[in-house]
N, CA, C and O of each residue as an XYZ file, in Angstrom:
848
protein
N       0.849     -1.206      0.000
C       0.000      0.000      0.000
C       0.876      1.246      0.000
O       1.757      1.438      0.838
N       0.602      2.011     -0.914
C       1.128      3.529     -0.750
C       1.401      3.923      0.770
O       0.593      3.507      1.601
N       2.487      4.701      1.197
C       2.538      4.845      2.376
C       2.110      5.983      3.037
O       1.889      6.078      4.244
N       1.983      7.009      2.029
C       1.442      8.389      2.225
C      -0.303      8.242      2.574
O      -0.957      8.692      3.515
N      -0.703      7.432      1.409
C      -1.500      7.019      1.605
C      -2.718      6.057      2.758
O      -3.919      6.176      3.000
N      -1.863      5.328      3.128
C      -1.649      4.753      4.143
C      -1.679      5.650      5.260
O      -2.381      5.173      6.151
N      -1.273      6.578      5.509
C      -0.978      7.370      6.759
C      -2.397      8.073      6.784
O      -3.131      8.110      7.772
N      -2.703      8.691      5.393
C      -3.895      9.483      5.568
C      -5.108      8.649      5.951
O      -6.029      9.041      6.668
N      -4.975      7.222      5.278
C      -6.264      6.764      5.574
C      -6.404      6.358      7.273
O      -7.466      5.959      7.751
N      -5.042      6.551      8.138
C      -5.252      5.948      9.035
C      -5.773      7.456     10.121
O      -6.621      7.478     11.013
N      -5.349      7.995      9.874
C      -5.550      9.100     10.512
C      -7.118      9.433     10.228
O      -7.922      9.878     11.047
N      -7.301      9.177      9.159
C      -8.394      9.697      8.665
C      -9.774      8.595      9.259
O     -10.947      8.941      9.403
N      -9.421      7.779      9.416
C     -10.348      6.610      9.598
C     -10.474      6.739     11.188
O     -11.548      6.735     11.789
N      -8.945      6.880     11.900
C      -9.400      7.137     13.324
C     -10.369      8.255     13.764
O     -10.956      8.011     14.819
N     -10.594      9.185     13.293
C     -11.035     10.882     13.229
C     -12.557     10.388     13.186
O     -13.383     10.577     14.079
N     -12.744      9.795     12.112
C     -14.428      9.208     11.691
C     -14.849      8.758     13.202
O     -15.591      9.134     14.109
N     -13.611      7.378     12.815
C     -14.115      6.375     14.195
C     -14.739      7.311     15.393
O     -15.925      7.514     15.655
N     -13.713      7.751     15.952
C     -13.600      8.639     17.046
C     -14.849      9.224     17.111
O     -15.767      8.916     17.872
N     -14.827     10.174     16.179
C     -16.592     10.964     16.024
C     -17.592     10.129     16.253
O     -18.423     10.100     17.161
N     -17.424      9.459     15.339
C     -18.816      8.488     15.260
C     -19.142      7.737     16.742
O     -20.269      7.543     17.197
N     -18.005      7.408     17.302
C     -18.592      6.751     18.668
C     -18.533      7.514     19.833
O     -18.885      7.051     20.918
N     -17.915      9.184     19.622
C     -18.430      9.946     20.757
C     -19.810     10.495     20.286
O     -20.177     11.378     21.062
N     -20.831     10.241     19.131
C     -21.797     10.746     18.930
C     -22.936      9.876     19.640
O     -24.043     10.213     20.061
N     -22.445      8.945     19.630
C     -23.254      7.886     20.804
C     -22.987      7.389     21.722
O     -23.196      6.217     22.035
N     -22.161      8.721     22.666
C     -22.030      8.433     23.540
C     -22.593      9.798     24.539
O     -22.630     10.980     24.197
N     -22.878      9.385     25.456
C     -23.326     10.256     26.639
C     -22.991     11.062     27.625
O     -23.373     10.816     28.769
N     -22.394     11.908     27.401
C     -21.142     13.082     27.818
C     -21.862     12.987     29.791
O     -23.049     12.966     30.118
N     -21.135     12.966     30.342
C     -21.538     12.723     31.854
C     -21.882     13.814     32.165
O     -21.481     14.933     31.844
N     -23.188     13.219     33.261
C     -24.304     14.465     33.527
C     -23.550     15.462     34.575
O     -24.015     16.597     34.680
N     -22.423     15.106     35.350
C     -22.411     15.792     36.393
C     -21.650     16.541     35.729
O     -21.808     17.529     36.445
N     -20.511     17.109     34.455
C     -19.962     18.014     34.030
C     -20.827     18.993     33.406
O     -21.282     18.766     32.284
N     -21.138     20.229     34.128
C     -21.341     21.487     33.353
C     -21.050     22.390     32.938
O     -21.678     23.413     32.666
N     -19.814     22.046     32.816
C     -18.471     22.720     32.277
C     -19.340     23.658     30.892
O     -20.028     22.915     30.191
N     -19.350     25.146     30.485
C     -20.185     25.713     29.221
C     -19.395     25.338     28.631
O     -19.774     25.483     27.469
N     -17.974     24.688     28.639
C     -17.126     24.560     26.729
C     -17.802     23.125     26.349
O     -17.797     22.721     25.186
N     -18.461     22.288     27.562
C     -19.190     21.217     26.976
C     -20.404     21.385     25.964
O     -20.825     20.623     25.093
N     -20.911     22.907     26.462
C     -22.037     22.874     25.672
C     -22.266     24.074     24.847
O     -23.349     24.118     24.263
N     -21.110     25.459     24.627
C     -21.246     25.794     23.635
C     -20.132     26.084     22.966
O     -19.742     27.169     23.397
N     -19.617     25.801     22.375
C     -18.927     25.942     21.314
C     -18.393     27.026     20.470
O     -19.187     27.493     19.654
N     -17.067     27.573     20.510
C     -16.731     28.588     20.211
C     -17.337     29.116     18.664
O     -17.394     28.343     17.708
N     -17.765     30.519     18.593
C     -18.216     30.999     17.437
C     -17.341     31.647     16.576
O     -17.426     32.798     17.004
N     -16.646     31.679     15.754
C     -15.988     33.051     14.913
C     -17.034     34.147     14.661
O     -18.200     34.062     14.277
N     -16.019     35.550     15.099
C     -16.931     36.705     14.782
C     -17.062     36.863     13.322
O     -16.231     36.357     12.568
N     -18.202     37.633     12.829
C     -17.739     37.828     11.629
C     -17.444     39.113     10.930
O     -18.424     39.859     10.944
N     -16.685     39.469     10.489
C     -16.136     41.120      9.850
C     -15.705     40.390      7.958
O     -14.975     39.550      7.431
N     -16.908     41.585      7.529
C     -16.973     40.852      6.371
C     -16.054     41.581      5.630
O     -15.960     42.798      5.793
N     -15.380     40.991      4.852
C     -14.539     41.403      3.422
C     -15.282     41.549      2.463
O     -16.218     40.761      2.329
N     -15.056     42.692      1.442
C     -15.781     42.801     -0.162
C     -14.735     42.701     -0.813
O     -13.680     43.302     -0.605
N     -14.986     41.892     -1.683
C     -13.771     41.330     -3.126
C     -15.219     41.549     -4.163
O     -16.364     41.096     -4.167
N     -14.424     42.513     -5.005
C     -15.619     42.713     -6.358
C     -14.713     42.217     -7.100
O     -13.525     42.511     -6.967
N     -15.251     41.235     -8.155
C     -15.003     40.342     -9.513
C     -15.491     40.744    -10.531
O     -16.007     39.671    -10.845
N     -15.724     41.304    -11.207
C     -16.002     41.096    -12.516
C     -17.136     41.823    -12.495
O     -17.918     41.527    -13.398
N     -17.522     42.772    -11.682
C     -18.391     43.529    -11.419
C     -19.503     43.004    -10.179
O     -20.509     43.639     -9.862
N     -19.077     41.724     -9.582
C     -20.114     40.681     -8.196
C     -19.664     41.310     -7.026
O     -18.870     42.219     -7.270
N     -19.802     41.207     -6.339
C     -19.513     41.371     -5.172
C     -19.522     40.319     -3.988
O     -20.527     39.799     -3.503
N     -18.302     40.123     -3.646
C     -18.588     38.781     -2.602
C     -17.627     38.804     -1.478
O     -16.429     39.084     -1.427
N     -18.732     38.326     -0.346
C     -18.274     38.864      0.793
C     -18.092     37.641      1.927
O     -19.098     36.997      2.228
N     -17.245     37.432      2.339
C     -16.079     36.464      3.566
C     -16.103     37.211      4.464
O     -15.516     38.292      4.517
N     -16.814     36.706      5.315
C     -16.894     36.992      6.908
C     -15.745     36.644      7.864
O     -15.368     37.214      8.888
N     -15.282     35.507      7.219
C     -13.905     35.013      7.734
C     -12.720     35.388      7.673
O     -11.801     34.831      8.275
N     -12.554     36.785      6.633
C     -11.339     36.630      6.063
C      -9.955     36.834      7.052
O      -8.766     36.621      6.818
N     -10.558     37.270      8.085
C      -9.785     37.681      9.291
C      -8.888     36.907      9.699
O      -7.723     37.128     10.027
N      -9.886     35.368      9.639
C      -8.904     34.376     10.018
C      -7.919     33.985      9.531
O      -7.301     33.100     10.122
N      -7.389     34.545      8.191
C      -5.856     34.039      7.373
C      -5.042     34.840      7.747
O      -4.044     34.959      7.037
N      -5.160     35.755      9.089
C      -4.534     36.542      9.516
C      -3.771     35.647     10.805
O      -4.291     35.468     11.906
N      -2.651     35.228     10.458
C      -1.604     34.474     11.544
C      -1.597     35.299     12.447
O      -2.124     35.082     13.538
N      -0.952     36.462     12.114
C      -0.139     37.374     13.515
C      -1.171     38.113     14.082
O      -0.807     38.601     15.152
N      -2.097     38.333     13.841
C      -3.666     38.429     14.875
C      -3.873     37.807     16.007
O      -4.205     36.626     15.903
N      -3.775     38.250     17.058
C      -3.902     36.971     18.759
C      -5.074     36.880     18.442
O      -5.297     35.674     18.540
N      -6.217     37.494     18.038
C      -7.680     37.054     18.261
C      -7.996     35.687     17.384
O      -9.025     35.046     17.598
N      -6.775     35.184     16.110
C      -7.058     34.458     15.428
C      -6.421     33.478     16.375
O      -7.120     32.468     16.462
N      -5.364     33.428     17.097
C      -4.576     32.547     18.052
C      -5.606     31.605     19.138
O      -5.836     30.426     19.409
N      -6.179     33.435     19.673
C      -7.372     32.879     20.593
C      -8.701     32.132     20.491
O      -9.321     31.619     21.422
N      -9.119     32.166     18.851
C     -10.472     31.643     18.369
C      -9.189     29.851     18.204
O      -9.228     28.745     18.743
N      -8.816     30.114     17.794
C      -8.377     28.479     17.459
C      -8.049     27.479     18.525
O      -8.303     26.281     18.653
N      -7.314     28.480     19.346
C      -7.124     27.558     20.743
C      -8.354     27.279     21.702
O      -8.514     26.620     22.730
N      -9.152     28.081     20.895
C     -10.645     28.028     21.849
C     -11.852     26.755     21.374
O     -12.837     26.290     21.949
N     -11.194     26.492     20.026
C     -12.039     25.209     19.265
C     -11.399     24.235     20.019
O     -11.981     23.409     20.722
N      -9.617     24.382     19.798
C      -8.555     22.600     20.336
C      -9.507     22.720     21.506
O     -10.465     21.966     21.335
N      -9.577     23.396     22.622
C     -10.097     23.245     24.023
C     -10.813     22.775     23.822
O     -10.524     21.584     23.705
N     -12.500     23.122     23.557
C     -13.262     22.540     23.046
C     -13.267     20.992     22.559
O     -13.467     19.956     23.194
N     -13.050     21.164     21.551
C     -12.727     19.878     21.221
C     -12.470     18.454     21.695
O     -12.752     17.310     21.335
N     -11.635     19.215     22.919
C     -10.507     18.311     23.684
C     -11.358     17.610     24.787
O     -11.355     16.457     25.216
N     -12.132     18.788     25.109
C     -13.137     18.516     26.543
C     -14.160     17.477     25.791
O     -14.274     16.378     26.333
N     -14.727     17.657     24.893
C     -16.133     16.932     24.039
C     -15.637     15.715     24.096
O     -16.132     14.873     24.845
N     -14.560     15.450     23.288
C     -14.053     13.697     23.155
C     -13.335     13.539     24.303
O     -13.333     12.341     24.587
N     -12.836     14.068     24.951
C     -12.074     13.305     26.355
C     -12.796     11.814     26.774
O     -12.249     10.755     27.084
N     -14.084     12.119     26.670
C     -14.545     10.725     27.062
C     -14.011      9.141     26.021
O     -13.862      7.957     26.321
N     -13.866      9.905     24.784
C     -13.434      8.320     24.215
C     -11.773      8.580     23.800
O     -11.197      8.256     22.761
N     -11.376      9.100     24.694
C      -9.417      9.535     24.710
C      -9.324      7.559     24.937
O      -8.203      7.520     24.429
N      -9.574      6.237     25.232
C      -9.476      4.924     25.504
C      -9.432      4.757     24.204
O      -8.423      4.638     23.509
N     -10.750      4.747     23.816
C     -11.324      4.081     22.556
C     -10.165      4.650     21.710
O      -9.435      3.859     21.113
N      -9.905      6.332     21.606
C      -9.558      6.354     20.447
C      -7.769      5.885     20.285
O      -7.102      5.842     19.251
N      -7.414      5.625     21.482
C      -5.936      5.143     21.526
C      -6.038      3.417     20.919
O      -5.233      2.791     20.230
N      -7.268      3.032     21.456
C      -7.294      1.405     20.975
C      -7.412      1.355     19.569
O      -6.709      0.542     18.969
N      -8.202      2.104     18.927
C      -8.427      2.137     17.518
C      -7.060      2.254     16.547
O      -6.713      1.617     15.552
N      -6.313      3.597     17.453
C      -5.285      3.634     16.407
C      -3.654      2.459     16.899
O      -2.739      1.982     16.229
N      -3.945      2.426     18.076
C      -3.085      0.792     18.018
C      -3.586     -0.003     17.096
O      -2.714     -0.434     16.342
N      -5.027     -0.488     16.785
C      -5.027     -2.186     16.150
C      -4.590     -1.686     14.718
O      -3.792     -2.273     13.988
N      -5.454     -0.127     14.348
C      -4.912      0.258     12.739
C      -3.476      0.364     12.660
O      -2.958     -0.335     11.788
N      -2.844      0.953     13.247
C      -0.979      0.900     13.154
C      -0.723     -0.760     13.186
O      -0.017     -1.251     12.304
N      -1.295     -1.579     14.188
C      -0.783     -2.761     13.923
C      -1.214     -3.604     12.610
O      -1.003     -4.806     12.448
N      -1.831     -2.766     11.745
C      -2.125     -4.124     10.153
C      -1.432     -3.256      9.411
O      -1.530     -3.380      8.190
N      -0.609     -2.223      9.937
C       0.461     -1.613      8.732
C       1.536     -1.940      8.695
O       2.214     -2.111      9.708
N       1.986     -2.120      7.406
C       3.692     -2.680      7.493
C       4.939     -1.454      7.278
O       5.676     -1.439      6.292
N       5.022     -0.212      8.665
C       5.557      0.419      8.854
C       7.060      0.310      8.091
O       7.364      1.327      7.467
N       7.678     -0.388      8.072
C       9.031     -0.826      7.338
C       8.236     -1.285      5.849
O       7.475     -2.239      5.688
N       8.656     -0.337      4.904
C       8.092     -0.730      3.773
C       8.911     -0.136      2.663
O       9.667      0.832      2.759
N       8.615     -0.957      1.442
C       9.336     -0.626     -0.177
C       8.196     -0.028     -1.231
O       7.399     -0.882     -1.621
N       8.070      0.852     -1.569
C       7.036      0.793     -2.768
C       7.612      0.421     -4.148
O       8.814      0.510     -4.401
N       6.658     -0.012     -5.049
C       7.448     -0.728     -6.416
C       8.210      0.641     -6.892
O       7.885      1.826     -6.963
N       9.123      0.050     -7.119
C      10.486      1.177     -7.977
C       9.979      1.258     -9.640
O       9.483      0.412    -10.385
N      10.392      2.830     -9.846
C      10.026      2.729    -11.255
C      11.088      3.657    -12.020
O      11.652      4.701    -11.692
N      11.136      2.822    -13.222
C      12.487      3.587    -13.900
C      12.424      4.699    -14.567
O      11.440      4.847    -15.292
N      13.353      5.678    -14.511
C      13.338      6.939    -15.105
C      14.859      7.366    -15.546
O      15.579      7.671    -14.595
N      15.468      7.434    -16.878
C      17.014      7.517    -17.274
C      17.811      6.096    -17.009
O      17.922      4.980    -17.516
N      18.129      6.601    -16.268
C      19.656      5.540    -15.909
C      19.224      4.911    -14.531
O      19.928      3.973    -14.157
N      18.263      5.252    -13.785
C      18.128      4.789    -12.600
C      16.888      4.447    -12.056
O      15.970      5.038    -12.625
N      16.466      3.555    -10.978
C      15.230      3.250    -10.520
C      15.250      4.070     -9.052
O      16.181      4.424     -8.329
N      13.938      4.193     -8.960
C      13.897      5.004     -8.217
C      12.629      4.680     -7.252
O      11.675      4.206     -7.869
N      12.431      4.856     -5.786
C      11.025      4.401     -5.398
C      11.380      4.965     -3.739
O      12.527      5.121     -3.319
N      10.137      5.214     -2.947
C      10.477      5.045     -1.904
C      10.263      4.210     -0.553
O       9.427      3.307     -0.605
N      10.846      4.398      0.482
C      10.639      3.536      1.408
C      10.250      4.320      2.793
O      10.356      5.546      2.839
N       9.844      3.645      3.800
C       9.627      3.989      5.182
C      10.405      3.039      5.643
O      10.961      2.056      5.154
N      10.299      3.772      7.216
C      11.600      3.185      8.269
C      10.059      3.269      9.672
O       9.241      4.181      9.786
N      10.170      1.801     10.633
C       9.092      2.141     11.421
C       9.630      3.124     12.672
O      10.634      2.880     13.341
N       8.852      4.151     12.825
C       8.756      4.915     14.121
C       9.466      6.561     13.146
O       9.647      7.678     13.631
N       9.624      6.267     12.236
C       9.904      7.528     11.216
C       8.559      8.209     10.338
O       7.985      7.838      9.314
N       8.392      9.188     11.105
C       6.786      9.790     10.308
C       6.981      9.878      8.511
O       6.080      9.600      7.720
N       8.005     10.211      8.228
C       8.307     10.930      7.080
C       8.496      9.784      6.136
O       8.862      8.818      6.805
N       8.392      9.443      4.713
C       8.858      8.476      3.761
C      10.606      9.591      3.457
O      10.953     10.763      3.602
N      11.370      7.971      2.871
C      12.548      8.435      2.327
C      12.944      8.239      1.024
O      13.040      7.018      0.904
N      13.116      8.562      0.390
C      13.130      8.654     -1.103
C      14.478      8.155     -1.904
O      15.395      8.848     -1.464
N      14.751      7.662     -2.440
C      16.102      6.568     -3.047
C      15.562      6.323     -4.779
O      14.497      6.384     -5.393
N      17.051      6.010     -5.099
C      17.515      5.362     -6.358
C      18.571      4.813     -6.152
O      19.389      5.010     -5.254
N      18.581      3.661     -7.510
C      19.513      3.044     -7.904
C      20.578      3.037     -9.055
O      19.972      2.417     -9.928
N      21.433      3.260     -9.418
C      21.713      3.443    -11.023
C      22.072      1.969    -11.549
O      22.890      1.177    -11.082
N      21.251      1.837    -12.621
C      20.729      0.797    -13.456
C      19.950     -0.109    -13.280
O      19.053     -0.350    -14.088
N      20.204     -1.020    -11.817
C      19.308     -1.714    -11.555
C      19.261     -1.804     -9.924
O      19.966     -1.325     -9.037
N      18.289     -2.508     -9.939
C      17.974     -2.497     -8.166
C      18.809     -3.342     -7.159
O      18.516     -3.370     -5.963
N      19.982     -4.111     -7.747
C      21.090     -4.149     -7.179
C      21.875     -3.608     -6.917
O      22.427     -4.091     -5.929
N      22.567     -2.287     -7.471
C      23.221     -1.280     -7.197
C      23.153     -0.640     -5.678
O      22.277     -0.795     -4.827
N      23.809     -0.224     -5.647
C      24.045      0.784     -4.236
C      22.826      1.535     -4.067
O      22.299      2.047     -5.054
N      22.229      1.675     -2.700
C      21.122      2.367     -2.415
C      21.667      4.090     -2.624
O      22.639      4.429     -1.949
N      21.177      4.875     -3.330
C      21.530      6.606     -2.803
C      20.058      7.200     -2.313
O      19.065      7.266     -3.037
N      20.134      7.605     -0.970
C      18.886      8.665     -0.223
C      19.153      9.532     -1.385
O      20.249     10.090     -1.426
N      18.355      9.710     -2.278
C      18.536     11.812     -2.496
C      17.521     12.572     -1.768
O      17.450     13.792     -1.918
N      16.767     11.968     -1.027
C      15.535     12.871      0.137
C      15.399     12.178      0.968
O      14.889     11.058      0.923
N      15.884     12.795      1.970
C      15.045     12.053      3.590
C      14.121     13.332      4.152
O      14.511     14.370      4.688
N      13.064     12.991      3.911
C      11.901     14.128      4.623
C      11.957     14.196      6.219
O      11.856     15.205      6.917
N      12.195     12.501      6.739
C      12.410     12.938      8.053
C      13.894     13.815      8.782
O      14.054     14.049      9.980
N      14.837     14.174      7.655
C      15.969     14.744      8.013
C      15.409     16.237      8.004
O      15.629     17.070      8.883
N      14.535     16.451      6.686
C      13.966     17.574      6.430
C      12.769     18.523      7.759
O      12.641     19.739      7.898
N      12.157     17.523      8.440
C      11.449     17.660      9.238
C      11.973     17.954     10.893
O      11.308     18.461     11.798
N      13.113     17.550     10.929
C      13.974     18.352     12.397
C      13.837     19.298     12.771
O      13.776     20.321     12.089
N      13.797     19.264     13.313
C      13.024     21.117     14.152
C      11.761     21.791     13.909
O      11.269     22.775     14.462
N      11.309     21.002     12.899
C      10.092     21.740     12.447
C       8.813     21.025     13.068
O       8.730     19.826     13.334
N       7.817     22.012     13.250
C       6.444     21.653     13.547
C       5.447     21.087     12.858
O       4.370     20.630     13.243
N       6.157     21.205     11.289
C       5.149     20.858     10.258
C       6.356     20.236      8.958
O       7.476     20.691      8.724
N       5.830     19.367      8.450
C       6.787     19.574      6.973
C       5.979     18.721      6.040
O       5.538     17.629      6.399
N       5.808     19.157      4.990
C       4.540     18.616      3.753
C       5.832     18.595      2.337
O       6.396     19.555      1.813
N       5.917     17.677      2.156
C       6.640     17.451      0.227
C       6.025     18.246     -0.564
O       5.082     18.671      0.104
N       5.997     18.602     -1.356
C       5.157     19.042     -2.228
C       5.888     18.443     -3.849
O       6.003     17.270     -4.205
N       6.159     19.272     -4.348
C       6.624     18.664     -5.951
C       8.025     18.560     -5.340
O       8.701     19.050     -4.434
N       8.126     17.257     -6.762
C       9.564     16.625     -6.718
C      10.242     15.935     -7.854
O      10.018     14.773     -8.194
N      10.941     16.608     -8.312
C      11.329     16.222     -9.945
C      12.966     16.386    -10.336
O      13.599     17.440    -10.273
N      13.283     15.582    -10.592
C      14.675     14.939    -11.303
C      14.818     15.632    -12.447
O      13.877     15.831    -13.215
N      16.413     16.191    -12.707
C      16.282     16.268    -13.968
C      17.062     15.457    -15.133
O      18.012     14.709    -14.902
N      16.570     15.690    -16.310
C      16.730     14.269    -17.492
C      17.951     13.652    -17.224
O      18.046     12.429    -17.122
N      19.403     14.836    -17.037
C      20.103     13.766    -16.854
C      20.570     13.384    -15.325
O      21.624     12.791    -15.096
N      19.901     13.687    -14.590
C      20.200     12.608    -13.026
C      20.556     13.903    -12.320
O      19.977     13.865    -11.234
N      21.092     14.786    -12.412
C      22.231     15.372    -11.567
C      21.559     16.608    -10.797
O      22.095     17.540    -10.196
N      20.504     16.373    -10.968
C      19.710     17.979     -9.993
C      18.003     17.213     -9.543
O      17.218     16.545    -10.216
N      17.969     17.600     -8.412
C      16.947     17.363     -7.877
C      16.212     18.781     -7.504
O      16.962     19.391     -6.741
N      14.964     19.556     -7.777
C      13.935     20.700     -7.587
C      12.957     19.819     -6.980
O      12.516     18.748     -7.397
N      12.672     20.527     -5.816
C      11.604     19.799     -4.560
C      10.886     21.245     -3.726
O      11.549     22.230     -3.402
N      10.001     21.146     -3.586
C       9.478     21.977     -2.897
C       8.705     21.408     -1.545
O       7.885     20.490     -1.539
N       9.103     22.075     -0.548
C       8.727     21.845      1.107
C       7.688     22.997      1.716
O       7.999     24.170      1.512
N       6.823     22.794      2.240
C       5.951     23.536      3.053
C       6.361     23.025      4.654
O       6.397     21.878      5.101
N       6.711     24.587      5.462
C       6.952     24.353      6.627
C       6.040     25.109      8.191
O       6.295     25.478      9.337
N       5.054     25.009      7.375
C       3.962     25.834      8.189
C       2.678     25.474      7.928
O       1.927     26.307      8.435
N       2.125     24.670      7.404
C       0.947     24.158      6.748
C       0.319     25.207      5.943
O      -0.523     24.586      5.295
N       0.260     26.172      5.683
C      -0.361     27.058      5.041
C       0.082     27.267      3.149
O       0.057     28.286      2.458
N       0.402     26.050      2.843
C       0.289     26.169      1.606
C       1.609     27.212      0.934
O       1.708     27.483     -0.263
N       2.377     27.604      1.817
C       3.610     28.320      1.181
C       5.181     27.675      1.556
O       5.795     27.464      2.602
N       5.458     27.492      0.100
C       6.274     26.461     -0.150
C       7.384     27.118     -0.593
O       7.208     28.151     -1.239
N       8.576     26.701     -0.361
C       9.946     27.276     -0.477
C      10.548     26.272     -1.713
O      10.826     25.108     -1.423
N      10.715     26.712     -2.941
C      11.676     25.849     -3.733
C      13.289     25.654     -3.260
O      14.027     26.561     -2.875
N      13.599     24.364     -3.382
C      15.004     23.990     -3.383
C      15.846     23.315     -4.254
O      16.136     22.314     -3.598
N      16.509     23.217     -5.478
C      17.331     22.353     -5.949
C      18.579     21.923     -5.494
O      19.559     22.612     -5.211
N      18.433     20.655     -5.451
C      19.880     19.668     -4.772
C      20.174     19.383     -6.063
O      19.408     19.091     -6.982
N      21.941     19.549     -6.044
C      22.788     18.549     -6.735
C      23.395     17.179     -6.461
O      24.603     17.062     -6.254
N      22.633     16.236     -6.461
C      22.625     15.306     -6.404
C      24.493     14.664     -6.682
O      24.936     13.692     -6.070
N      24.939     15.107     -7.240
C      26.561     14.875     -7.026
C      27.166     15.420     -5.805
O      28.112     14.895     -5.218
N      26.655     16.346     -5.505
C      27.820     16.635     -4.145
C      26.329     16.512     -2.609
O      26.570     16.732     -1.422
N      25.054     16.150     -3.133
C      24.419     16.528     -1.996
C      24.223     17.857     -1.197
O      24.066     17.825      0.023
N      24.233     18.954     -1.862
C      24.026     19.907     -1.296
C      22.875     21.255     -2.156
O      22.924     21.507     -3.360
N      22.249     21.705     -1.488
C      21.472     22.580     -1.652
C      21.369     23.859     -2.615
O      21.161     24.891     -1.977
N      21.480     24.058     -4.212
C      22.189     25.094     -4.845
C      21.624     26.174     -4.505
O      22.170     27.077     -3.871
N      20.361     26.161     -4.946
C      19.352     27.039     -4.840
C      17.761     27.286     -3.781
O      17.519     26.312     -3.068
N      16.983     28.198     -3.694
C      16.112     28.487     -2.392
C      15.515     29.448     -3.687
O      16.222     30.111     -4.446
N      14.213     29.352     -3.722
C      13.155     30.299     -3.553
C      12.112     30.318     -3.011
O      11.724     29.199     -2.676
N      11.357     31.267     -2.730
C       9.681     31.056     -1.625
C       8.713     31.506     -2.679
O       8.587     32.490     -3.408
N       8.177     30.552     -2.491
C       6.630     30.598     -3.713
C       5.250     29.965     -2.761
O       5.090     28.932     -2.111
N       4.587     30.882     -2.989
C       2.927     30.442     -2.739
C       2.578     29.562     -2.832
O       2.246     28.997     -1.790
N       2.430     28.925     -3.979
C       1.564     27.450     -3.979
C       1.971     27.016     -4.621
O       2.435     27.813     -5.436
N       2.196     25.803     -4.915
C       2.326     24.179     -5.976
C       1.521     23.769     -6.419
O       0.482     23.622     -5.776
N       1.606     23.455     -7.510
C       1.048     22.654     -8.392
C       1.329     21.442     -8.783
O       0.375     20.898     -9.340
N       2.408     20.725     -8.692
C       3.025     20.153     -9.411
C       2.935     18.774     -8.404
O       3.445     18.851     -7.287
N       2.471     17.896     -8.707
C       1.964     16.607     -7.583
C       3.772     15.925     -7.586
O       4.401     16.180     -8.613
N       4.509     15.120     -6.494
C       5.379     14.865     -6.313
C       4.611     13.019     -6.802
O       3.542     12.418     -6.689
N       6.116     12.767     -7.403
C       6.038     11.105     -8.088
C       6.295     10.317     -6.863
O       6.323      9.088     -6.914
């Protein structure tokens, strides 16, 4: 199974789970805690963006505002929330994602596929969040070369997302783009794959470009 893949569905499947069986469940009568029972609101301060002569208006727009504490304070006010509502199945939802981690084969190969002179595919390592990325030159006996370890990439950071990732024709440059903040802004990097080191850096908005 894809491993990226794999990760999302597991995460994703616990999240359902989770919901679905704190929805039938019966939050204990003696807590009357109000974050049990109401739920933080966003204010709304509307934005006008005219298009093409329309007019359309985002009540939210406030919230793409990072360095705003009120945006700090509405978000930490949902996690709380949140946190208090399901506390009751904090059991369940640890059991769920033990038995799902246990039918995954954390140490894994995905099929290698050839491109130039070399095969190329990646692998996971268990207790390593990140996939690591390798080739071979000529065939899959050859010497393993990392040209990406995401979990090397991910050190210190709070967040780290791949984004595009592309070789060029003849082997010797790798262009990859990393998001280190979840917000969709991605820093280009090309590695030279002969010496392993970093040539180039630019910061760009968004990607397009789906990673192989």
């Amino acid at each position: 199974m894809n491993k990226p893949f794999s990760r999302f569905f597991l995460s994703g499947s616990l999240v359902f789970g989770a919901l679905l069986i704190a929805s039938e469940l019966q939050l204990p009568a003696a807590d009357d805690s109000p974050s049990l029972h109401a739920p933080p609101v966003a204010k709304k301060v509307p934005k006008i963006t005219e298009v093409n002569g329309h007019k359309l208006v985002d009540n939210y727009f406030w919230l793409r505002d990072k360095k705003n504490p009120e945006v700090k304070a509405y978000l930490e006010a949902e996690n709380a929330y949140t946190d208090a509502l399901m506390k009751p199945t904090e059991g369940l939802q640890k059991k769920l994602y033990d038995e799902m981690l246990s039918r995954i084969k954390e140490t894994d190969v995905e099929v290698p596929y050839k491109e130039g002179g070399y095969f190329y595919y990646v692998r996971t390592e268990a207790g390593k969040q990140y996939p690591i990325r390798c080739r071979r030159k000529g065939s899959m006996d050859a010497p393993e070369e990392v040209i990406l370890d995401v979990n090397e990439l991910a050190k210190g950071q709070a967040f780290m997302s791949l984004g595009a990732f592309d070789v060029s024709d003849d082997g010797n440059l790798l262009a990859y783009t990393t998001d280190n903040s979840g917000f969709r802004q991605f820093t280009l990097s090309v590695k030279d794959l002969r010496t392993g080191n970093n040539a180039f850096y630019a910061q760009v908005e968004k990607s397009f470009a789906s990673s192989k």
